[in-house]
C-alpha positions as CSV (number, residue, x, y, z in Angstrom):
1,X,17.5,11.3,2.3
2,X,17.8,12.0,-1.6
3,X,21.8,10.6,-1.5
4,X,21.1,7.8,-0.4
5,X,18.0,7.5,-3.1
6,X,15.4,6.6,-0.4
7,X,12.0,7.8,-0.6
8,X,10.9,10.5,1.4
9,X,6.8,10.6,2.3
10,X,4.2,12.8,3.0
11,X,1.3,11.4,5.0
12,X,-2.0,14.2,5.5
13,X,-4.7,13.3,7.9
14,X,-3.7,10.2,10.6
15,X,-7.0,9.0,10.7
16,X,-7.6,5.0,11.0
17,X,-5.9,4.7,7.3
18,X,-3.3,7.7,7.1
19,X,-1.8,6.6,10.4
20,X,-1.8,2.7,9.5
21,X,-0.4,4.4,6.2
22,X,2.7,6.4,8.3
23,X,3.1,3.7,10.8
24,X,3.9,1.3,8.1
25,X,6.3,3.5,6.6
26,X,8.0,3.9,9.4
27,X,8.2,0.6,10.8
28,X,10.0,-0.1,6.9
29,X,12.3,2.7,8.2
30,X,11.9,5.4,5.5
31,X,11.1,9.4,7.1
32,X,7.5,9.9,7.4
33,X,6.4,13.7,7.8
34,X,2.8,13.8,9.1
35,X,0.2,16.6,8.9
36,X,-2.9,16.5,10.5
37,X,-5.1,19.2,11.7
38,X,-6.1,18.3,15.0
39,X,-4.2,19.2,17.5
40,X,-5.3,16.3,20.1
41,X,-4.3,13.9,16.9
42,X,-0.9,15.3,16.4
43,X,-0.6,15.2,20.7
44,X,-1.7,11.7,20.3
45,X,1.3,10.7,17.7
46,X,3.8,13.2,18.3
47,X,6.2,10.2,20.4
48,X,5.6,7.8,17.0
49,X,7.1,10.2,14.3
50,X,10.2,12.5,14.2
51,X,8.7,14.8,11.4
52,X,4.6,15.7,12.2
53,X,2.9,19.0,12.1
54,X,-0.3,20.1,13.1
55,X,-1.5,22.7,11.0
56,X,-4.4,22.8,7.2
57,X,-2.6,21.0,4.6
58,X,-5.4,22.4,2.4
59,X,-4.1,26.0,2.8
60,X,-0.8,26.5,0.0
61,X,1.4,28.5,3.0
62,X,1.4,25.5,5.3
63,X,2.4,23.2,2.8
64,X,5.1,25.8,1.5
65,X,6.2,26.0,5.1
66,X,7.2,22.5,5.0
67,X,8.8,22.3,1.8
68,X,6.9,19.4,0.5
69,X,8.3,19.9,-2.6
70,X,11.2,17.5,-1.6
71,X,8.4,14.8,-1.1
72,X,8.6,11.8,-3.1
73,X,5.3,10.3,-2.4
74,X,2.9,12.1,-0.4
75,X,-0.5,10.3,0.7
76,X,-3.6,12.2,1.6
77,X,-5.9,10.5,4.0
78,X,-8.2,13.4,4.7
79,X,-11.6,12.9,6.3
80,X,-13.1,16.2,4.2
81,X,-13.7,15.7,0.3
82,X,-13.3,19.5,-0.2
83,X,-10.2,19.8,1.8
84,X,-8.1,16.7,0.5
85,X,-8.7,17.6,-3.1
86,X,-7.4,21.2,-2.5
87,X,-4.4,19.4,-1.0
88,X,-4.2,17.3,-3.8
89,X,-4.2,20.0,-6.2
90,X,-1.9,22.3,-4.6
91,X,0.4,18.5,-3.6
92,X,1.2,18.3,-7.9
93,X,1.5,22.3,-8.3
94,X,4.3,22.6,-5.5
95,X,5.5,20.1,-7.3
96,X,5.3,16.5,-5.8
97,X,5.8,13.6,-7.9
98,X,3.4,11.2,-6.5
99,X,0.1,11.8,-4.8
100,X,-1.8,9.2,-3.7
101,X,-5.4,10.1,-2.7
102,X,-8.1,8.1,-0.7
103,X,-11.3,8.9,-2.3
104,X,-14.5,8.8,-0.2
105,X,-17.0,8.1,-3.0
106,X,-16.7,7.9,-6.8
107,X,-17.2,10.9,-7.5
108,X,-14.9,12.0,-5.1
109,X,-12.7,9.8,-6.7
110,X,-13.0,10.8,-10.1
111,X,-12.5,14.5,-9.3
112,X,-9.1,13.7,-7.4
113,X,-8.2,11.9,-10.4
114,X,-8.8,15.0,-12.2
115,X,-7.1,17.2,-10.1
116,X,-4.1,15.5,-10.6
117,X,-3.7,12.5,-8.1
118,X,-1.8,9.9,-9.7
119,X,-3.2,7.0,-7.6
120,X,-6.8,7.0,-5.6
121,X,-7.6,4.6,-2.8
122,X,-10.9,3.3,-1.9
123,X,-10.3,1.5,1.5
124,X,-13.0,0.3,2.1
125,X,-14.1,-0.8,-1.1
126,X,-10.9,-2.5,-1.5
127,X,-10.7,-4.0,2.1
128,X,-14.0,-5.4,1.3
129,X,-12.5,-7.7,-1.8
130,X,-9.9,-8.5,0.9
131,X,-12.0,-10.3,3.2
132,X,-14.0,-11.5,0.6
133,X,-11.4,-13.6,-1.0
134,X,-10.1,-14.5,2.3
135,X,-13.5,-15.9,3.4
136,X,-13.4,-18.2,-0.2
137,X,-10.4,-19.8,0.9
138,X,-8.9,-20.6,4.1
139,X,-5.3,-20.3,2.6
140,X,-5.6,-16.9,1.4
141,X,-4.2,-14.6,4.0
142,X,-4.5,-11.4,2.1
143,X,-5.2,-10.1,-1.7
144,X,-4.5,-7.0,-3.3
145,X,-5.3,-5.4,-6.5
146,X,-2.2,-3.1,-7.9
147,X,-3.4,-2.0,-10.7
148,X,-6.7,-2.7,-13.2
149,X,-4.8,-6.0,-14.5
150,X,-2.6,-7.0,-11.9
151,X,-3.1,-8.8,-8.4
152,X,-0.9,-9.8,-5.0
153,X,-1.7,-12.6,-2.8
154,X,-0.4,-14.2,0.2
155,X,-1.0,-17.3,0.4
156,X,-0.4,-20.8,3.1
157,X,1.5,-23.1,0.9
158,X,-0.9,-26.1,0.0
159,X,-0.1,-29.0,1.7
160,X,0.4,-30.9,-2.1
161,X,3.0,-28.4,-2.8
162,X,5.5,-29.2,0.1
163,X,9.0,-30.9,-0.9
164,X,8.9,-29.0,-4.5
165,X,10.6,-26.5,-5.6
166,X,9.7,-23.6,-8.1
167,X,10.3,-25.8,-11.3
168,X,8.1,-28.9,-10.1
169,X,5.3,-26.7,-9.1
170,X,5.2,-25.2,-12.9
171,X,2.5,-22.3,-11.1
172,X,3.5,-20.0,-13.8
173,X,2.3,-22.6,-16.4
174,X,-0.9,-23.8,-14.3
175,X,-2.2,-19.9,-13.0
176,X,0.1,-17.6,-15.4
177,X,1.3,-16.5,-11.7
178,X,4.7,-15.9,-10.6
179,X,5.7,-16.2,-6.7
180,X,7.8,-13.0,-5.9
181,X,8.5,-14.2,-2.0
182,X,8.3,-17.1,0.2
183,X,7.6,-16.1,4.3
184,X,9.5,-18.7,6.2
185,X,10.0,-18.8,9.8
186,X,9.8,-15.0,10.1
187,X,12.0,-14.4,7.4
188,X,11.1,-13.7,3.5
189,X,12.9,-14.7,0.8
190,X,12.6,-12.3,-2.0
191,X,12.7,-13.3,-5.7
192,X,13.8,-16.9,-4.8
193,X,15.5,-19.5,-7.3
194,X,14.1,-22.0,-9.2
195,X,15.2,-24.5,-7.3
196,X,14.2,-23.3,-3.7
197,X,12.6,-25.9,-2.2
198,X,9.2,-25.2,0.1
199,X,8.7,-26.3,3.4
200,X,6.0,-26.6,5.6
201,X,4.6,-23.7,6.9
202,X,5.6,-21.6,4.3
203,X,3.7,-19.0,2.9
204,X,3.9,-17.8,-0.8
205,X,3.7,-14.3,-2.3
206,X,2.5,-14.5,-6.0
207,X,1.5,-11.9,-8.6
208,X,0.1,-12.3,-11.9
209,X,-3.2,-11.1,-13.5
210,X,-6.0,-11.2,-11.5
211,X,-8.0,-14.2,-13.0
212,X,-4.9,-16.0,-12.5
213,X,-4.3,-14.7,-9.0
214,X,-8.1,-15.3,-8.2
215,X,-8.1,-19.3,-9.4
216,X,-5.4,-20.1,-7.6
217,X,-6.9,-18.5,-4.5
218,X,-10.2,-20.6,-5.1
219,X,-8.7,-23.7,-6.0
220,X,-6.0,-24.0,-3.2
């Protein structure tokens, strides 16, 4: 896995998010190793993944067991606010580079981010912005915050915008947005040109700041 510079991922707890989490990963074909304490849950997935364990990943043998110090990325989607910040702790001491954590509250949150967890997740806070910018606008498909400035969304190409190409549109000018892909006819075209024309149908993935992001959302 490390020669040929792909990651390699953790995933702790397959509840409803960890497992949409390691499913995802997998269908992207990277190596997923999954940990999960229940043994009906680890029964339940064990024909999805090569790599899953059942066993605490809140206890520092387990995880040592497994080597996780070769992780990349590891994402703990425990259920338990005690357990998954032990396993976040002991994640950065064994040595991983990333840990994302999904934080139950704000406090938990805030004491993961102490702990040492370089990222924390709030599903359901952020699936709630989701929805609600995809009920403001029939073209938006799906919105994502990265980061405290930034934003992704998917959007249907506006019917005005069909015929043009990346120069005629000017959406960095207009939005200060920049489209990263275009999804067209079950293919995506990554980083396209200037002059790739859209078509109809087409669906656009831009990024930019998320005032910028958010207006054209609203306004398309």
């Amino acid at each position: 896995m490390k020669e040929n510079k792909r990651k390699q991922f953790l995933v702790v707890g397959l509840g409803l998010f960890g497992s949409s989490v390691a499913l995802t990963l997998k269908e992207m074909d990277y190596d997923v190793l999954c940990i999960d304490i229940d043994e009906n849950v680890v029964q339940d997935y064990s024909n999805s993944f090569t790599y899953i364990v059942c066993g605490d990943a809140a206890d520092e043998r387990v995880l040592r067991s497994l080597s996780v110090g070769d992780i990349d990325v590891a994402v703990v989607a425990i259920g338990n606010a005690e357990r998954s910040m032990m396993c976040t702790m002991l994640l950065k001491e064994l040595g991983v580079p990333v840990v994302v954590a999904k934080a139950l509250t704000e406090l938990h949150g805030a004491m993961l981010a102490k702990l040492g967890a370089d990222d924390v997740i709030y599903p359901e806070k952020d699936m709630g912005k989701r929805v609600a910018h995809n009920l403001v606008s029939a073209s938006v498909m799906d919105y994502i915050e990265l980061s405290r400035e930034i934003s992704l969304m998917n959007l249907q190409l506006p019917k005005h915008l069909v015929g043009k190409n990346l120069i005629d549109a000017d959406l960095r000018r207009q939005y200060d947005v920049n489209v990263v892909a275009i999804k067209r006819n079950g293919e995506t075209i990554v980083n396209p040109k200037a002059q790739e024309v859209f078509q109809r149908d087409d669906e656009i993935i831009i990024i930019g700041t998320h005032a910028g992001v958010k207006r054209m959302g609203v306004e398309f």
